[in-house]
MDAnalysis code that builds the backbone (N, CA, C; Angstrom):
import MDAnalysis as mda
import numpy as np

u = mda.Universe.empty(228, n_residues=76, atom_resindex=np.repeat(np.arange(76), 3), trajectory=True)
u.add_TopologyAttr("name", ["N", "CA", "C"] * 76)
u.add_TopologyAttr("resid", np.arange(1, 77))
u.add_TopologyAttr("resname", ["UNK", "UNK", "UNK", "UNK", "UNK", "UNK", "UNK", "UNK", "UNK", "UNK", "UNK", "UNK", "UNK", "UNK", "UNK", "UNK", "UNK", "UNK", "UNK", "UNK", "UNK", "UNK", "UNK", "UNK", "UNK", "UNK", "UNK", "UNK", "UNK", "UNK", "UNK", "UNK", "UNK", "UNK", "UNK", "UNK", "UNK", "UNK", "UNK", "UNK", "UNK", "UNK", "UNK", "UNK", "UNK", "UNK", "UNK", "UNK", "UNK", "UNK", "UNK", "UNK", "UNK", "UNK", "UNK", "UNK", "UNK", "UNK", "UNK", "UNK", "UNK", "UNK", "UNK", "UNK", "UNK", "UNK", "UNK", "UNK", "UNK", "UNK", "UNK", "UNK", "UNK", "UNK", "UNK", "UNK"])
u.atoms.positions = np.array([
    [147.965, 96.008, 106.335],
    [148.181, 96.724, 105.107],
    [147.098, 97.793, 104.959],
    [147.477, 99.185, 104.617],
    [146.456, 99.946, 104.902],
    [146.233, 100.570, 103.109],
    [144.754, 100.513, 102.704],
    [144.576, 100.832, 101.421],
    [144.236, 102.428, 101.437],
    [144.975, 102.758, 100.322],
    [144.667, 104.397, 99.761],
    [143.847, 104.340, 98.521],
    [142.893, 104.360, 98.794],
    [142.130, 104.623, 97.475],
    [141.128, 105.927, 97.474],
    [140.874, 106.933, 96.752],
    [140.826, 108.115, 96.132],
    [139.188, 108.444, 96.702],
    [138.790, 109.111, 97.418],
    [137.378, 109.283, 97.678],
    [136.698, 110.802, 97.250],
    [135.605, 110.194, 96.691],
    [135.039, 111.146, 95.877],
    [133.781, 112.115, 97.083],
    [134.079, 113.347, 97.522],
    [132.900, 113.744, 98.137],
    [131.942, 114.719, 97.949],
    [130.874, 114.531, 97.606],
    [130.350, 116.126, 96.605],
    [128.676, 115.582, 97.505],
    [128.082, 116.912, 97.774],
    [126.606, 117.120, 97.837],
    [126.025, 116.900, 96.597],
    [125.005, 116.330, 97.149],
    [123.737, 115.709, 95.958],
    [122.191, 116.762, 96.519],
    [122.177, 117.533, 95.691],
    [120.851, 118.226, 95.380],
    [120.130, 117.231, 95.318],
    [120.190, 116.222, 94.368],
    [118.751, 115.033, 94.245],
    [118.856, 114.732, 95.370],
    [119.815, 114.451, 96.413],
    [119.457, 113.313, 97.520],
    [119.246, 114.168, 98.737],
    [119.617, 115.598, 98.853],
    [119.954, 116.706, 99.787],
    [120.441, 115.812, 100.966],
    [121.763, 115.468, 100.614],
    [122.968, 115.149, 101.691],
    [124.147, 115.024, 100.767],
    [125.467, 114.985, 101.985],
    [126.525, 114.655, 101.207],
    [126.749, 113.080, 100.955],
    [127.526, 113.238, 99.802],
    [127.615, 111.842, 99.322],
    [129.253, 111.019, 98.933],
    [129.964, 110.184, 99.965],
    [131.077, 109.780, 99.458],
    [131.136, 108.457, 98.790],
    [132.042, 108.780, 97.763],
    [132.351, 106.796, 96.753],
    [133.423, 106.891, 96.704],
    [134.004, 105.820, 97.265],
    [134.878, 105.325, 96.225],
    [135.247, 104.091, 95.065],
    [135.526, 105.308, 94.157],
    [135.481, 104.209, 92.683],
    [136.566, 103.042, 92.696],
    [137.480, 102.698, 93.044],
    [138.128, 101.561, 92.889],
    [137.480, 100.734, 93.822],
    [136.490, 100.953, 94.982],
    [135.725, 99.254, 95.603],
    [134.255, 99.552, 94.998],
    [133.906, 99.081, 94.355],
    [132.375, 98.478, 93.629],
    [131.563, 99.263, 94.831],
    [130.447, 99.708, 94.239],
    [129.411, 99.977, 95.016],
    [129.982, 100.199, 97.245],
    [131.134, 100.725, 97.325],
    [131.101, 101.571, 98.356],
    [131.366, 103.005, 98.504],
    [130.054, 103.082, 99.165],
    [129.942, 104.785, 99.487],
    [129.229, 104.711, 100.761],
    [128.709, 106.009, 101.228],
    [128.057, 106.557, 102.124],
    [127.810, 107.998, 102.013],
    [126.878, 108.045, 102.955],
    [126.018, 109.405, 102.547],
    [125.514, 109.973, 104.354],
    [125.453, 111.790, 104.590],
    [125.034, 111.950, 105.457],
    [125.064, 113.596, 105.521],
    [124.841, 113.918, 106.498],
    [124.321, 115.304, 106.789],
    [125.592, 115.943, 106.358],
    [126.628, 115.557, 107.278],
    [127.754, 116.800, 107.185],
    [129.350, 116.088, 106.290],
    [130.111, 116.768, 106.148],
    [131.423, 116.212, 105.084],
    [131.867, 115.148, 106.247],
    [131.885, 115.615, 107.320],
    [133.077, 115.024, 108.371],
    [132.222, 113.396, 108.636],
    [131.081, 113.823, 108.514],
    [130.177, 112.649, 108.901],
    [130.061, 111.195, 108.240],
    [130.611, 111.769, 106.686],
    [130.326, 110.620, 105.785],
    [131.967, 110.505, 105.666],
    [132.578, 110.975, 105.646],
    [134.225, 110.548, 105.145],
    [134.391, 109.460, 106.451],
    [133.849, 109.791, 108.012],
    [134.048, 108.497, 109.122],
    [133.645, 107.630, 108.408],
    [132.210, 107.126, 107.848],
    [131.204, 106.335, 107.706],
    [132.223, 105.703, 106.226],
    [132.322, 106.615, 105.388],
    [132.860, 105.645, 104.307],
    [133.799, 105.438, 104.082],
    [134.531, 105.550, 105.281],
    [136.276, 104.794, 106.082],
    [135.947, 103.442, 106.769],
    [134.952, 103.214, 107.013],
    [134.422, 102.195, 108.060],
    [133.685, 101.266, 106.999],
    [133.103, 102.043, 106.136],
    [132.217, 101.003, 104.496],
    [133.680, 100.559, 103.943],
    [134.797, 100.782, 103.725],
    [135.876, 100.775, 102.737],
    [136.425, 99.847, 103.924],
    [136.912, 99.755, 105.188],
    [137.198, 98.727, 106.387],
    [136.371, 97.138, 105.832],
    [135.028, 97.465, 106.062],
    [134.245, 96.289, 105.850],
    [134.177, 95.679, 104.444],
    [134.311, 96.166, 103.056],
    [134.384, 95.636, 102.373],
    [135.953, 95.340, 101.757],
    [136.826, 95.952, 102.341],
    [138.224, 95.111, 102.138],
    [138.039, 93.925, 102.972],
    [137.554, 93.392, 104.129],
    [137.704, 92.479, 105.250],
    [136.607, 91.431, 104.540],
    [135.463, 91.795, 104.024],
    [134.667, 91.088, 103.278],
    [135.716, 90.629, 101.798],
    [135.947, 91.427, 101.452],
    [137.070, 90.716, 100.147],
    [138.279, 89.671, 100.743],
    [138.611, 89.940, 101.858],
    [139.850, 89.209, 102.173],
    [139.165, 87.522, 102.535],
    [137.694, 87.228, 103.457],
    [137.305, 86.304, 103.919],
    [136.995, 85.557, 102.812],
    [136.264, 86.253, 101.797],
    [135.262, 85.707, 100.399],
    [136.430, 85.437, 99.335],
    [138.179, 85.643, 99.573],
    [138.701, 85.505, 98.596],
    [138.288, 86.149, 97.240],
    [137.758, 87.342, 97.271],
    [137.623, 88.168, 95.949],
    [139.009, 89.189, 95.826],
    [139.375, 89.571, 95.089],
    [140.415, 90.391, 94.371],
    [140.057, 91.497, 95.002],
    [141.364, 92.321, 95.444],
    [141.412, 93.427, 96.100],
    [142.217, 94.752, 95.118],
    [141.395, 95.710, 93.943],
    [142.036, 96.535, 93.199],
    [142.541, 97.252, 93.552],
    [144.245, 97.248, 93.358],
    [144.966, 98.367, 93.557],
    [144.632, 100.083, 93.178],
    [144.744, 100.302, 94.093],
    [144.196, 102.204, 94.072],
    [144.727, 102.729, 92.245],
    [143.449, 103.167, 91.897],
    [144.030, 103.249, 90.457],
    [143.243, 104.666, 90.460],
    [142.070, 105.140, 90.357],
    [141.204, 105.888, 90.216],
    [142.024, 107.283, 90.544],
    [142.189, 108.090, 89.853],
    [142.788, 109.580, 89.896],
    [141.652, 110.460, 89.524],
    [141.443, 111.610, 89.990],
    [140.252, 112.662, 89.149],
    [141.187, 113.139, 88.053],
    [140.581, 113.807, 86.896],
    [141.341, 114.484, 85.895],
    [142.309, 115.691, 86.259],
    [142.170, 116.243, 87.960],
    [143.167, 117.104, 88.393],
    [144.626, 116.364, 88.054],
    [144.472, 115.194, 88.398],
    [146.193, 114.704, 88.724],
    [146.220, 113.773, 87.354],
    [145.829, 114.087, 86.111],
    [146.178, 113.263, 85.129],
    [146.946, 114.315, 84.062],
    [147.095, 115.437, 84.497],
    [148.175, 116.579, 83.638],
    [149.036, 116.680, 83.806],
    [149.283, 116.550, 82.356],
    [151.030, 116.261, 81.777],
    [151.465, 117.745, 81.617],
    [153.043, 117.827, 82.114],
    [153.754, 118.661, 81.948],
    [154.422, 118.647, 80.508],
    [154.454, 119.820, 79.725],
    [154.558, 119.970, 78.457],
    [155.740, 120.522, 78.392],
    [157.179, 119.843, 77.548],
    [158.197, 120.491, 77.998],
    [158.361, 121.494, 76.583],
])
């Protein structure tokens, strides 16, 4: 079963690297020099903590997290 959940990737001035999260798994992200670098890395963090949820029997949240781009309503 392969999860889609919404990844956030923006440079951090405080941290001077890029920085990916995603908000529907708790505390996974990753961080690194270049875009391409951290979207591998926090495909592989988002791998390990679904596989860690599946062994530990913790709840696995359905992809919910949208940015405010895709929450506009068409006004008829």
């Amino acid at each position: 079963m392969q999860h889609h959940d919404h990844i956030d990737l923006f440079w951090s001035d405080e941290d001077a690297c890029w920085i990916a999260d995603v908000p529907d798994l708790k505390f996974c992200s990753a961080h690194g020099d270049r875009p391409e670098e951290v979207l591998a890395e926090v495909r592989i963090a988002m791998q390990a903590w679904l596989e860690s949820a599946r062994e530990h029997g913790d709840p696995i949240p359905e992809p919910r997290y949208r940015p405010a781009i895709y929450a506009t309503r068409w006004v008829a």
